[in-house]
C-alpha positions in Angstrom: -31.0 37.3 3.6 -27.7 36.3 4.0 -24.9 37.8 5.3 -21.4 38.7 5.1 -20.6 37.2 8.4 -22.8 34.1 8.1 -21.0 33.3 4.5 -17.4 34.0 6.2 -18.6 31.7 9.1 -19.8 28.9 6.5 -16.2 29.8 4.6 -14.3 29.4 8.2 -16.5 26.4 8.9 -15.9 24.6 5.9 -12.4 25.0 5.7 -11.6 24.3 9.3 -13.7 21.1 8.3 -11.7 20.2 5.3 -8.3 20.4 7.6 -9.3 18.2 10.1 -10.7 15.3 8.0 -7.9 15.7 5.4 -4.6 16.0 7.8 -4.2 12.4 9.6 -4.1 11.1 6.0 -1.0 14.2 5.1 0.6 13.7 8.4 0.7 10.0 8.0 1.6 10.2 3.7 4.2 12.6 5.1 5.9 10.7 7.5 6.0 7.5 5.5 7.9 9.5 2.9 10.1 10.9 5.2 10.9 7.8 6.6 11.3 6.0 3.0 13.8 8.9 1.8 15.7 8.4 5.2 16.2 4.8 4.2 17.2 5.6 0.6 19.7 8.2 1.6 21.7 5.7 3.9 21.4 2.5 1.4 22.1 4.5 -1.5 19.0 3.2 -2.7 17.7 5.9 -5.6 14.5 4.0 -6.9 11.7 6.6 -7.7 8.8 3.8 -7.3 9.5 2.7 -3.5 8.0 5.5 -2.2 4.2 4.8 -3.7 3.4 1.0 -2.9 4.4 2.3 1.5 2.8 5.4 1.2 -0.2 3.7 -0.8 -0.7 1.1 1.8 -0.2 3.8 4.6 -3.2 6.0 3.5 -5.2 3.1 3.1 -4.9 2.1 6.1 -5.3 5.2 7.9 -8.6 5.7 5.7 -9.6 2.4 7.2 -8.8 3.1 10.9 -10.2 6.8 10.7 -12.4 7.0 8.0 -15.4 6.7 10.0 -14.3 9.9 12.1 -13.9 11.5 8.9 -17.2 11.2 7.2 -18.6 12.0 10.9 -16.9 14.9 11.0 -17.7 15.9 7.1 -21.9 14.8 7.9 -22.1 17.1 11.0 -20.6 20.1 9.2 -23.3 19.3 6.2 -26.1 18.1 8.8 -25.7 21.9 10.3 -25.4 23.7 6.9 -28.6 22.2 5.5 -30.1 22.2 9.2 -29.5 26.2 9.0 -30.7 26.8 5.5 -33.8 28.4 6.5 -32.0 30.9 8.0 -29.7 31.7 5.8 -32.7 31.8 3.1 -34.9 34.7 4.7 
């Protein structure tokens, strides 16, 4: 039987799982944006569309570059969670 502390361990796992592959794409969406606002405050440029097409382009290709460290990182957390099933089952 399961317990309390092997489903807040799974919890734990999982989120600290979900940060990790998720926050090169934020930190690098965030930073573009930044960046773009920067140059719309000091050209007095107020278009509401620039910011997608860079950020876009800037996930995309920080999906390419790291994407393979991501789903890694994503199919060891599920190889262990499915390789500790039994245990978790008695």
């Amino acid at each position: 039987m399961i317990t309390e502390g092997q489903v807040l361990d799974i919890a734990r796992d999982a989120i600290y799982t979900i940060i990790m592959a998720s926050a090169p794409v934020l930190v690098v969406s965030l930073v573009v944006g930044l960046i773009i606002s920067i140059f719309q405050t000091v050209t007095s440029i107020q278009e509401q569309t620039l910011t997608f097409v860079p950020k876009i382009l800037a996930v995309f290709v920080t999906l390419m570059i790291g994407g393979s460290w991501m789903l890694g990182l994503m199919t060891d957390f599920t190889s262990t969670l499915w390789s500790n099933l039994g245990t978790f089952l008695r």
